[in-house]
GURO-936965 format. One record per atom (N, C-alpha, C): x negated, z, y. Coordinates in pm, whole numbers, padded with zeros to 5 digits, always signed. Each point is the difference from the previous one (the first is absolute). Layout:
% GURO-936965
XZY/...
% end
This chain:
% GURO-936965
+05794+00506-03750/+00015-00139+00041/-00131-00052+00059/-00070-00153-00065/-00051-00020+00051/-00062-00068+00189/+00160-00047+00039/+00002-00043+00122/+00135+00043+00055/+00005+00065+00099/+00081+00102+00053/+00144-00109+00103/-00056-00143-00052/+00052-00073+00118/+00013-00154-00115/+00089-00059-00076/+00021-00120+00002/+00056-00077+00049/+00013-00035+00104/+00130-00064+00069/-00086-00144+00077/-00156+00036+00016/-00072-00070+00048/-00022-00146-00130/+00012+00045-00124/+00007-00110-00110/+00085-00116+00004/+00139+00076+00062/+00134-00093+00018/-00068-00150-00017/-00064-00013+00134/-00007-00144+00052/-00153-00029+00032/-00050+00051-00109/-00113-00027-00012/-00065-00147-00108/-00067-00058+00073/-00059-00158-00127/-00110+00072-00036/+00020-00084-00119/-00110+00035-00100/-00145-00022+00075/-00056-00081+00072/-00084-00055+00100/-00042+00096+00068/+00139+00133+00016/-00091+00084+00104/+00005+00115-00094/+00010-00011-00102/-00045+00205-00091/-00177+00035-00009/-00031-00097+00060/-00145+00044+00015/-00039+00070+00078/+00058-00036+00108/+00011+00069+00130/+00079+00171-00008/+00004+00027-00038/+00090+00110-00025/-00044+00069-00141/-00125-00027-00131/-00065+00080-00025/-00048+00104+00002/-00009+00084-00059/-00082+00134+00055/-00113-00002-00039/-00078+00154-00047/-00178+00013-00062/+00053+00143-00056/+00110+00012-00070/-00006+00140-00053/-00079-00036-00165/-00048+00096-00054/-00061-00077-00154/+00071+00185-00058/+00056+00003-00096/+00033+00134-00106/-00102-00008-00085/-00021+00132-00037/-00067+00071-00124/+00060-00076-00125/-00109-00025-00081/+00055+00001-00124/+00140+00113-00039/+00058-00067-00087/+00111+00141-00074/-00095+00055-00085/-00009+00086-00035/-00073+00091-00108/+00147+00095-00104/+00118-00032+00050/+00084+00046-00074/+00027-00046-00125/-00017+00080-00175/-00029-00075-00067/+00145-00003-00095/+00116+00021+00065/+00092-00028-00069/+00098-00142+00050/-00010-00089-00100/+00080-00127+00000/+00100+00012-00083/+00126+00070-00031/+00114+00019-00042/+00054-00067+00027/+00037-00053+00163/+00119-00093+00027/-00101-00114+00128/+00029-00130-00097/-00106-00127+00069/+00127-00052+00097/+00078-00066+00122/+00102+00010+00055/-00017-00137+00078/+00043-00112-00014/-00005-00114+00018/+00062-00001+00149/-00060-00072+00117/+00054+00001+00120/-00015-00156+00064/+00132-00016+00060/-00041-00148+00059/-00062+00024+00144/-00086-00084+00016/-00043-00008+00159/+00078-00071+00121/+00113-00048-00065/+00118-00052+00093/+00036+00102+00082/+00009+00130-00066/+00103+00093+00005/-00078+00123+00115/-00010-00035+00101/-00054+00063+00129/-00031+00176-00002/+00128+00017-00013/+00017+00135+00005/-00073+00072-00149/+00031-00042-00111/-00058+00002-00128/-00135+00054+00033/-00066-00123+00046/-00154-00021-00005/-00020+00071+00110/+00098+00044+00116/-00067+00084+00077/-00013+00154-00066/+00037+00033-00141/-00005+00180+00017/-00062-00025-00133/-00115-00084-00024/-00062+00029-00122/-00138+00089+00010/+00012+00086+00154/-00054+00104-00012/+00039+00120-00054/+00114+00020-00013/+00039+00143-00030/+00129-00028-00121/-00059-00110-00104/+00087-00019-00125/+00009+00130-00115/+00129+00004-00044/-00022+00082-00111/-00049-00104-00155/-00009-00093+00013/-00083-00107-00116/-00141+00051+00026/-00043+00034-00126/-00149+00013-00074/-00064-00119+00086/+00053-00158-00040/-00079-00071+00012/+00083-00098+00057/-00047-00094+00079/+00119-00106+00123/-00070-00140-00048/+00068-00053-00039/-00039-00188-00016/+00052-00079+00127/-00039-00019+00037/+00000-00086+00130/+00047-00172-00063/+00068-00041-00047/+00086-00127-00032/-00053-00144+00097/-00109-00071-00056/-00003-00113+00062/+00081-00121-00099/-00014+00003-00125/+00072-00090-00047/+00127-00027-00086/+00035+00028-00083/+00150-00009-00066/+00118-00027+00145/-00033+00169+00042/+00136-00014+00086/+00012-00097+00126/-00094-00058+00043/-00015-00032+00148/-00011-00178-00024/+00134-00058+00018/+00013-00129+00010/-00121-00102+00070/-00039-00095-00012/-00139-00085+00026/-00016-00001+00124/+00113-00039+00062/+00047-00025+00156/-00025+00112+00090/-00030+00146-00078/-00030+00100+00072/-00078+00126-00050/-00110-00094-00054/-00151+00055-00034/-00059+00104+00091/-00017-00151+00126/-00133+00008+00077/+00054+00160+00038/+00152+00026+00056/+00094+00091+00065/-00082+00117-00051/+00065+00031-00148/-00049+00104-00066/-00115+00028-00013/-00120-00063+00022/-00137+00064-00007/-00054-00039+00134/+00035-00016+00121/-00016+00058+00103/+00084+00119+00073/+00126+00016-00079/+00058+00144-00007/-00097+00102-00069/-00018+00015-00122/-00117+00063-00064/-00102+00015+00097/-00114-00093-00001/-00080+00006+00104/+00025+00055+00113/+00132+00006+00077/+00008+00096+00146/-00017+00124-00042/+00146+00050-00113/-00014+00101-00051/-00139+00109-00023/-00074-00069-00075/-00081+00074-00085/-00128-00010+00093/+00011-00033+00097/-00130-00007+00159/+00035+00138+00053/+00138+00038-00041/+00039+00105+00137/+00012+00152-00129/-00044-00040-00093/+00022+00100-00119/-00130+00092+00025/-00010+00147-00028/-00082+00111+00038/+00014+00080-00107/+00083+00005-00062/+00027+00078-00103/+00109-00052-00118/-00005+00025-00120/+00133+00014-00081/-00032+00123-00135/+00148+00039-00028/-00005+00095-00114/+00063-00094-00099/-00037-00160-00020/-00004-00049-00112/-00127-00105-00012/-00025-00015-00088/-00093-00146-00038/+00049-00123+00027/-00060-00080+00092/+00046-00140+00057/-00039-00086-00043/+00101-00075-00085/-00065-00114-00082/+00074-00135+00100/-00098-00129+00030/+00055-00116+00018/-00010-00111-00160/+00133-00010-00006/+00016-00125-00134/-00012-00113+00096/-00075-00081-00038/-00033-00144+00064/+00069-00128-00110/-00027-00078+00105/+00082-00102-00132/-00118-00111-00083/+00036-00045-00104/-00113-00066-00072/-00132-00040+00101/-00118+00035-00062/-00153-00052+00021/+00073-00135+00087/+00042-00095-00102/-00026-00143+00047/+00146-00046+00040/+00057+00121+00067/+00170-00072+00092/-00015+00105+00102/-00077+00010+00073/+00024+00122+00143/-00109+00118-00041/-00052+00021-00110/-00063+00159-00008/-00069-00001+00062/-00124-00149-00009/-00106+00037+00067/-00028-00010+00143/+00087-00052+00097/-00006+00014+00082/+00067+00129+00062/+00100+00032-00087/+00038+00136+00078/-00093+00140-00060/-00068+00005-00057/-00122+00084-00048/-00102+00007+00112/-00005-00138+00039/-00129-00066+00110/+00035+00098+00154/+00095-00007-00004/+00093+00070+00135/-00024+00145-00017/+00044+00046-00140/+00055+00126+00008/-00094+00074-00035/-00123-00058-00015/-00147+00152-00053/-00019+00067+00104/+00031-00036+00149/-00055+00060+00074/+00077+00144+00046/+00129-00006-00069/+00100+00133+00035/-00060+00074-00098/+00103+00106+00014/-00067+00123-00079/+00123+00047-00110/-00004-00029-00096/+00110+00039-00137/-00119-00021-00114/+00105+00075-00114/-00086+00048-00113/-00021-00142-00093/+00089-00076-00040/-00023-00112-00101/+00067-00106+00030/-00049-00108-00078/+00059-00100+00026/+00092-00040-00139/+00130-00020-00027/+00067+00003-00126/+00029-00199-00031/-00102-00051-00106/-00024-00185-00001/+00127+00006-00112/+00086-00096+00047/+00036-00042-00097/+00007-00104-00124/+00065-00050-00114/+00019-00103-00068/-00131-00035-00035/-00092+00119-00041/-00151+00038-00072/+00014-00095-00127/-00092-00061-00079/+00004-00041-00101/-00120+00012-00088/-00126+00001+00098/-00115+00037-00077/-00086+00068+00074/-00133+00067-00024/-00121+00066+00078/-00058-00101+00123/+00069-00143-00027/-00107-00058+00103/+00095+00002+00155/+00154+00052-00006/+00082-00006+00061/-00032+00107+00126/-00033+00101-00131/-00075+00157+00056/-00143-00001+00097/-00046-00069-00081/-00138-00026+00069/+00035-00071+00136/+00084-00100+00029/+00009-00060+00130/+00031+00183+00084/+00135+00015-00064/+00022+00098+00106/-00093+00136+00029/-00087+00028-00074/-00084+00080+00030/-00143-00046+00122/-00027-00151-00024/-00061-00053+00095/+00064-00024+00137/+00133-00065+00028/+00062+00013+00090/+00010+00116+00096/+00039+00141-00080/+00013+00095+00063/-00107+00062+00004/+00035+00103+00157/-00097+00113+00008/+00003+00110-00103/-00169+00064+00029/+00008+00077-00087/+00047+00131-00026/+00063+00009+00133/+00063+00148-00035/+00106-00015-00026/+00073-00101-00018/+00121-00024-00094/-00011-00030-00137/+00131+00096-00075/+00031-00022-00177/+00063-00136+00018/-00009-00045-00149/+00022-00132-00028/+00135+00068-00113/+00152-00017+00035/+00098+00023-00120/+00068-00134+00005/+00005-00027-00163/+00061-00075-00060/+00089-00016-00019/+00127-00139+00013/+00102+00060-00079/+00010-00131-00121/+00035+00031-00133/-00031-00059-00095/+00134-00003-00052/+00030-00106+00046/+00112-00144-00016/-00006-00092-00119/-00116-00024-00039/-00027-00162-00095/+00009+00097-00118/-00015-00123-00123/-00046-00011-00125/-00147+00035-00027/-00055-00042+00141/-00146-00036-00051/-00072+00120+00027/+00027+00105+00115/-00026+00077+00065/+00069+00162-00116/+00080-00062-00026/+00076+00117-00096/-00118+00003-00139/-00001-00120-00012/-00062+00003-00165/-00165+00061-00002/-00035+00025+00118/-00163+00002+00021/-00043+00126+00145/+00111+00045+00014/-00012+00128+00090/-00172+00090-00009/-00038+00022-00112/-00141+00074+00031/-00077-00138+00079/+00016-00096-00034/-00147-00099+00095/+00031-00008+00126/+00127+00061+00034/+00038-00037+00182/-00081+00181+00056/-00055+00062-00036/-00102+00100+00040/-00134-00049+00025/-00036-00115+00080/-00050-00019+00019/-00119+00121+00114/+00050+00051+00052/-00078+00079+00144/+00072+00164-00018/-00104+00055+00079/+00114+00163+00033/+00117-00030+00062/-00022-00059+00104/+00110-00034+00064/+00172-00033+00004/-00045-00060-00158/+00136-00045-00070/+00077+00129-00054/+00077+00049+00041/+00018+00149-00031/+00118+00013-00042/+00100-00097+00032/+00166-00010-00087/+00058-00095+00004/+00107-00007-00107/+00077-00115-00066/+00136+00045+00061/+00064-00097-00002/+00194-00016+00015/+00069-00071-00056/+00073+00011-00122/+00037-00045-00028/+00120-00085+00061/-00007-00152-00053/+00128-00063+00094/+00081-00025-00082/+00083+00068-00093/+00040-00060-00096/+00095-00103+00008/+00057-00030+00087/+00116-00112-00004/-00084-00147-00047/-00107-00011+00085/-00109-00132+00002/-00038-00014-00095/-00077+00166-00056/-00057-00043-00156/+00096-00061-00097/+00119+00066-00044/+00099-00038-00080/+00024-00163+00062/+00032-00040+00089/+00017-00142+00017/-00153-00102-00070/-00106+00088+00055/-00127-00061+00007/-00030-00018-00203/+00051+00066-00067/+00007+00060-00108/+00140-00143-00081/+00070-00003+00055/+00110-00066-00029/+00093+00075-00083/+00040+00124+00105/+00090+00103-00054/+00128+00026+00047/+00095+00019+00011/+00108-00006+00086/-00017+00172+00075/+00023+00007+00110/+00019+00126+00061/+00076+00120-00051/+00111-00073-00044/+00125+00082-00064/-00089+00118-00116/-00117-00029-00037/-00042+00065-00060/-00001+00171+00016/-00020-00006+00159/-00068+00145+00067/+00120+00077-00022/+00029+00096-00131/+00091+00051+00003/-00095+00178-00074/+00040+00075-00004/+00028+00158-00037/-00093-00059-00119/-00107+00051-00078/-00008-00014-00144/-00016-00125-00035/+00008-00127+00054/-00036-00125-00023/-00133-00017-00107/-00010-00072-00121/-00120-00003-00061/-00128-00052+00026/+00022-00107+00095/-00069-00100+00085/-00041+00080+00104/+00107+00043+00092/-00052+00071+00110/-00087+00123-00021/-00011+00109-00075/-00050+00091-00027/-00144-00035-00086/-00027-00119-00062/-00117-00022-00023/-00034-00089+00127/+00036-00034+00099/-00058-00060+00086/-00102+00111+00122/+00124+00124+00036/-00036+00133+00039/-00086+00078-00063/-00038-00010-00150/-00100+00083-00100/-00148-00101+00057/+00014-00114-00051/-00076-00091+00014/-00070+00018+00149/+00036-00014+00078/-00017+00001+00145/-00062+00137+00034/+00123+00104-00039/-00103+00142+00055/-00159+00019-00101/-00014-00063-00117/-00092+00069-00066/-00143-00075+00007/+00028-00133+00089/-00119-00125+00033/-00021+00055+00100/+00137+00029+00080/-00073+00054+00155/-00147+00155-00014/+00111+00055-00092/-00097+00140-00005/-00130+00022-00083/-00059-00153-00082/-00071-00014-00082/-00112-00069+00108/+00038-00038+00086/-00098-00102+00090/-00046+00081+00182/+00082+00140-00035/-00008+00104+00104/+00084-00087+00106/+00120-00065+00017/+00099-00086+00126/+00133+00138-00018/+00040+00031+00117/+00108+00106+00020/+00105-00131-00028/+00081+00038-00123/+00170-00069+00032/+00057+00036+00065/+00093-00103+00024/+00141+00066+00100/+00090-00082-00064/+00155+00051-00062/+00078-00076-00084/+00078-00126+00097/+00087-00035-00074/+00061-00091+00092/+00076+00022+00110/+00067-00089+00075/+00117+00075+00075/+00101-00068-00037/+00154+00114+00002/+00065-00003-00031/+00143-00070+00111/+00019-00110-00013/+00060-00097+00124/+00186+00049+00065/+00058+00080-00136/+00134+00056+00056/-00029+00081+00110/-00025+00046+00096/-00024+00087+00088/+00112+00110+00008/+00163-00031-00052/+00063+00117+00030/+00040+00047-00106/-00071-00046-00107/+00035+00069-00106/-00135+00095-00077/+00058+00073+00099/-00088+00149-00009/-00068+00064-00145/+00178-00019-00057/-00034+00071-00098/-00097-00039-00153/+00023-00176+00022/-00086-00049-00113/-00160-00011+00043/+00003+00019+00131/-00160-00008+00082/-00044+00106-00056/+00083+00131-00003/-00083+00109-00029/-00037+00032-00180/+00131-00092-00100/-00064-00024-00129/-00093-00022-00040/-00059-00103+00122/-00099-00122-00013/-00126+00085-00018/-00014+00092+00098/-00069+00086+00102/-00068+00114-00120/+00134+00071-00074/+00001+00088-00106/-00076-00040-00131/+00025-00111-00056/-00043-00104-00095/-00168-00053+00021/-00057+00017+00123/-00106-00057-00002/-00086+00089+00064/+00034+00146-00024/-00064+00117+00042/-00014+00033-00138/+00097-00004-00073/-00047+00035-00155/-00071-00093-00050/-00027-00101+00012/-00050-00110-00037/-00198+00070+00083/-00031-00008+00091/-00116+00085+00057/-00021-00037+00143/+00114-00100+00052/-00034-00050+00145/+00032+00092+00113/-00092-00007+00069/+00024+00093+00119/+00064-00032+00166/+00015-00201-00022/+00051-00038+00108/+00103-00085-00044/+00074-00043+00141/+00124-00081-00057/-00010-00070+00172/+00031-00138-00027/+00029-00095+00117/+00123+00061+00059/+00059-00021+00150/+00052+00066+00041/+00095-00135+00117/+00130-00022-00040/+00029-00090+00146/+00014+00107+00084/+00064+00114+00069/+00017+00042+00062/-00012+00166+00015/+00074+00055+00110/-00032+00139+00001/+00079+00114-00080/+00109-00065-00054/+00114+00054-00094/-00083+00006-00127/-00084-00135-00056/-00044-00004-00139/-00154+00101-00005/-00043+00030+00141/-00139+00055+00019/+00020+00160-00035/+00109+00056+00028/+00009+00132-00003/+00047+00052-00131/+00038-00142-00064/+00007+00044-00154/-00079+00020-00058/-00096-00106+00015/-00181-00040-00089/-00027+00121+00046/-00028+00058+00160/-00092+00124-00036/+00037+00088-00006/+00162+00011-00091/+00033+00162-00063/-00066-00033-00182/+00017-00114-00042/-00018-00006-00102/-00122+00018-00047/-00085-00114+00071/-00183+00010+00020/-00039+00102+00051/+00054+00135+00044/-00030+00042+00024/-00090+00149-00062/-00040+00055+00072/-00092+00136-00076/+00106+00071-00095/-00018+00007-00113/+00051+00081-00081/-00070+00170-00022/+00076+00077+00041/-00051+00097+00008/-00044+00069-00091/+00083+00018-00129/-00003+00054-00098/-00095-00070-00048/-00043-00151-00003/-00098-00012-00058/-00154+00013+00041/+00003+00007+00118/-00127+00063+00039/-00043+00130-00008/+00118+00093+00035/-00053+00135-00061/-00089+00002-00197/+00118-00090-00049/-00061-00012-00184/-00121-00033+00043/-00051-00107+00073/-00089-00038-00014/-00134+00087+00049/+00037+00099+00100/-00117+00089+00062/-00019+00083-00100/+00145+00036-00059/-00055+00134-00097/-00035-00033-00140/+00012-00124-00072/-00131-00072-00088/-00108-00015+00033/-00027-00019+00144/-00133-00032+00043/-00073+00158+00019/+00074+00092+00024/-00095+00106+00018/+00010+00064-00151/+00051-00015-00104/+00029+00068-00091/-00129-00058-00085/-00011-00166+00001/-00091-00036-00100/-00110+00013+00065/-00042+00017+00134/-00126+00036+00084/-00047+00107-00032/+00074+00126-00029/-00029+00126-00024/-00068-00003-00123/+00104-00058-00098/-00032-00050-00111/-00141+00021-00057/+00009-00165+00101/-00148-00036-00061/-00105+00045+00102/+00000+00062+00082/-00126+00049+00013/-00067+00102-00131/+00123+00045-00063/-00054+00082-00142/-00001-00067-00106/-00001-00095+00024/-00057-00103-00099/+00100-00071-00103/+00055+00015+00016/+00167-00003-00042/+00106-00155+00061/+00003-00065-00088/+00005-00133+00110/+00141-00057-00070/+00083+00076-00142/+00181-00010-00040/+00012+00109-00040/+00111+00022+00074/+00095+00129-00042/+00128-00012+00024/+00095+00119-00104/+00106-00001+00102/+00051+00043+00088/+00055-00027+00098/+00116+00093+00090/+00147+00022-00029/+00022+00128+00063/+00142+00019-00078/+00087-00044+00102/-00049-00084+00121/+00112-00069+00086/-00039-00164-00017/-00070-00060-00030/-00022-00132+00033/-00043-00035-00193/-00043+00069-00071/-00039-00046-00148/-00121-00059-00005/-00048-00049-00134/-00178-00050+00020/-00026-00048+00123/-00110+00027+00035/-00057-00032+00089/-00165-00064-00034/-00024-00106+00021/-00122-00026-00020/-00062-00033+00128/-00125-00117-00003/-00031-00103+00107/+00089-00133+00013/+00026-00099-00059/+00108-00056+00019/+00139+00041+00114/+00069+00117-00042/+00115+00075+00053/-00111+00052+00196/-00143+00039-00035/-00044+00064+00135/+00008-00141+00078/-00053-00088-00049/-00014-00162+00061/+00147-00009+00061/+00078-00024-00064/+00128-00026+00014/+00053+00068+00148/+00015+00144+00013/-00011+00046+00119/-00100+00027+00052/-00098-00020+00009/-00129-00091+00146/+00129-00097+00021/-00001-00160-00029/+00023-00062+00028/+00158-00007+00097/+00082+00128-00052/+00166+00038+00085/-00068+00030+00107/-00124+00084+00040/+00004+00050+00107/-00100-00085+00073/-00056-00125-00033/-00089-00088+00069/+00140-00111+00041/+00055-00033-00059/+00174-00048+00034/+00015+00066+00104/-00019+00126+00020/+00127+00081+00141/-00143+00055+00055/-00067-00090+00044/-00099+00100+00098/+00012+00119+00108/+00129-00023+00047/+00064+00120+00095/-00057+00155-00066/+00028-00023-00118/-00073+00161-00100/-00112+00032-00026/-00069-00094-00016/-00145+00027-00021/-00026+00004-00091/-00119+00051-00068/-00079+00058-00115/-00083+00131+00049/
% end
């Protein structure tokens, strides 16, 4: 927990959360698994107080969708107390801000001076959207996207503008509206939806941006979350949006390290190493079958995926 004591918030005005600030600043996360991205409102006190010790990969900090107009300012001077008194977390702290030109930039203006990993812009449409927010923010913050529009969907490699820009989110409800699609679409196998998910993971991974799929809005229906989950692990995604802590512990059994396939992958890698130091660069094995460079590439890349193993 980050503050051992809320009770002092009760009856607190917004006028005085300044006063009551801290100067803690956290380490970057260096943890490099984003399996489960886990959407959190900043209304929600207690929530935002234990996003030190989350089992979510990665925590979105919610300034806009969920948080009615009337109680903005609330939520990102909640954030802001929060994340003053933050020292540590075992997830990646993302703040989603709300559009550049309806609240972002002033709450960006506020919030460089805390200490979290990125800032997540929404309702992106082109590179020049990117470019504000990379100027806005400091520089030791990532710039993640979430890519909502038509315009932003159709042109994903030009929003790589900087290193910085380091991942996409898909929103799919917005795009499909933004698109002039009906929602009803998002079903199991959908033809639309699954080239929207192909489309999306293969711009993201062509332009070096980490995806993260959509999120999935039934919250108690477990069991189609985890279809969703299943379907877009075979598909090659390694994260999934997350409302809560029920849908988080699914994403990271699914996203998670596959064992069996990292062992394949060590013992191709030492088999064609041996290999070819004798000069020998396809053969077969009588457990895995041809083996060339292609197949050695292939596992490099499983075990640059699961850095926990090494090389």
């Amino acid at each position: 927990m980050i503050l051992k004591d809320l009770t002092f918030l009760d009856n607190l005005q917004l006028d005085e959360y300044k006063k009551f600030f801290g100067n803690k600043s956290k380490e970057p996360n260096k943890n490099q698994n984003h399996r489960s991205s886990m959407m959190l409102n900043p209304l929600n006190l207690k929530h935002l107080n234990s996003i030190d010790n989350s089992i979510a990969d990665v925590i979105t900090i919610n300034l806009e969708d969920a948080i009615a107009p009337s109680r903005k300012k609330e939520a990102l001077y909640n954030t802001a107390m929060f994340l003053s008194h933050l020292e540590s977390s075992t997830s990646t702290i993302i703040v989603r801000i709300n559009p550049l030109n309806n609240g972002g930039t002033e709450e960006m203006n506020m919030l460089n001076e805390f200490s979290f990993d990125a800032y997540r812009v929404p309702k992106v449409r082109n590179s020049s959207d990117v470019e504000l927010a990379l100027k806005l923010s400091n520089q030791d913050k990532e710039i993640h996207i979430s890519l909502e529009t038509k315009e932003a969907f159709s042109s994903i490699s030009s929003l790589k503008v900087d290193n910085r820009v380091t991942t996409a989110n898909l929103g799919i409800l917005d795009l499909l509206v933004s698109l002039g699609l009906p929602q009803s679409l998002i079903t199991h196998h959908n033809p639309t939806v699954s080239y929207i998910l192909s489309k999306f993971l293969v711009d993201c991974r062509s332009a070096n941006i980490h995806p993260v799929s959509f999120m999935y809005q039934e919250y108690e229906n477990r069991e189609d979350f985890r279809k969703w989950c299943e379907i877009e692990r075979q598909m090659g995604f390694t994260s999934k949006a997350c409302m809560g802590p029920k849908q988080v512990v699914i994403a990271n059994e699914i996203f998670g390290i596959n064992e069996h396939e990292i062992q394949r992958a060590l013992e191709i890698k030492k088999l064609f190493e041996d290999s070819s130091s004798s000069g020998i660069n396809g053969f077969i094995s009588d457990d895995y079958g041809f083996i060339d460079e292609p197949i050695y590439k292939d596992a490099l890349n499983i075990l640059i995926m699961n850095k926990n193993y090494g090389m």
